[in-house]
C-alpha positions as CSV (number, residue, x, y, z in Angstrom):
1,X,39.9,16.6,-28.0
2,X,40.7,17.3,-31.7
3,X,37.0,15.5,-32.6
4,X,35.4,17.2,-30.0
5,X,36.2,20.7,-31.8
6,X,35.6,19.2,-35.5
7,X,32.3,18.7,-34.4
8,X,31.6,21.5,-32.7
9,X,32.8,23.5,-35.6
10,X,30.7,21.2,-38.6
11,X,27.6,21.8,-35.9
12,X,28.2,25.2,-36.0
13,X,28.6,25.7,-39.9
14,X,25.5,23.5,-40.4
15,X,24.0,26.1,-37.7
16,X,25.3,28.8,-39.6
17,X,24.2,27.7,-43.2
18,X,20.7,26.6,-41.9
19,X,20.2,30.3,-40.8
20,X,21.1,31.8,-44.5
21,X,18.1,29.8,-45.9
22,X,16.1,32.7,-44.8
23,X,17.8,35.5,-46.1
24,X,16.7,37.2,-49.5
25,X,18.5,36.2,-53.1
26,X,22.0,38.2,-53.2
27,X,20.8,41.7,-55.5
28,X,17.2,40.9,-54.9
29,X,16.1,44.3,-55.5
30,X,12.4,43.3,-53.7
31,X,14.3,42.6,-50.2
32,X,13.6,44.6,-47.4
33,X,16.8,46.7,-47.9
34,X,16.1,47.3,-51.3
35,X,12.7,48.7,-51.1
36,X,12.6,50.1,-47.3
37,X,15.8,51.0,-46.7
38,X,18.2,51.8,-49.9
39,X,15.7,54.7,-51.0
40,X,15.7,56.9,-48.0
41,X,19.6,56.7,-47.7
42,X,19.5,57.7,-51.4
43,X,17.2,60.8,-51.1
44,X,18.2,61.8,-47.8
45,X,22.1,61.6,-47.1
46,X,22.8,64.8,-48.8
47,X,20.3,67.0,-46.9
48,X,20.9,65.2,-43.7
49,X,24.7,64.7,-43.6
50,X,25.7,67.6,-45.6
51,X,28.2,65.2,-47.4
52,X,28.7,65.5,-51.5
53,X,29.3,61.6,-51.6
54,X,26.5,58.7,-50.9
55,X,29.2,56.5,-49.6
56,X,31.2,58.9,-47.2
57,X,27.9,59.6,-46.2
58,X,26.4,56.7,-45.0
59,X,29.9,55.0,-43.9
60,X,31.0,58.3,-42.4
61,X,27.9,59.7,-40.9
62,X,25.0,56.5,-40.8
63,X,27.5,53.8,-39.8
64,X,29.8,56.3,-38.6
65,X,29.9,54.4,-34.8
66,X,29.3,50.9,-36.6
67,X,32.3,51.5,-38.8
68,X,34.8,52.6,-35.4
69,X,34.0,49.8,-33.0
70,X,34.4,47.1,-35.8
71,X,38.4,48.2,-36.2
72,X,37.9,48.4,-32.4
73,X,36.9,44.3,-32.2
74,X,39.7,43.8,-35.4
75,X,42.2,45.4,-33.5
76,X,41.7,43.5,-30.5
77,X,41.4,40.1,-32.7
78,X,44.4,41.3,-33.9
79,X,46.3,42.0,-30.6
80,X,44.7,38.2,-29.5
81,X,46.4,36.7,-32.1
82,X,49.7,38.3,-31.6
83,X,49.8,37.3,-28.0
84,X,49.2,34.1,-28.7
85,X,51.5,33.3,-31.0
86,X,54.3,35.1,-30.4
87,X,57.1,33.6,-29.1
88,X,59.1,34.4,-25.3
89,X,63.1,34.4,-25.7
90,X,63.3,32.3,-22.8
């Protein structure tokens, strides 16, 4: 069973790695987020969020939904984990 799931997991990293070949150069500042997205955050977050700060802008208003169901899905990882290995006094 232990081989099984080491090759299942090297599968899936191969997977996973094989899928990154596509993505633009870390910094690249012609990638699609660079040139399509990065400049209307920067020009617009002020007038549209009526927030001082470019960051609390886009992580509090932008990503504002994003931001809350990711602690949602860490707290529940978190809450797996702890029910797994925790211990009954028996």
């Amino acid at each position: 069973m232990k081989a099984l799931a080491l090759i299942a997991t090297l599968v899936t990293g191969v997977l996973l790695l094989y899928g990154t070949r596509d993505f633009a150069a870390w910094g690249d500042p012609n990638s699609p987020a660079s040139r399509h997205l990065s400049p209307v955050y920067i020009e617009k977050a002020v007038e549209q969020t009526h927030v001082p700060n470019l960051v609390t802008a886009i992580l509090g208003d932008y990503r504002g939904y994003d931001t809350m169901f990711e602690t949602v899905v860490i707290f529940c990882a978190g809450m797996a984990v702890v029910s797994v290995l925790r211990r009954n006094k028996s």
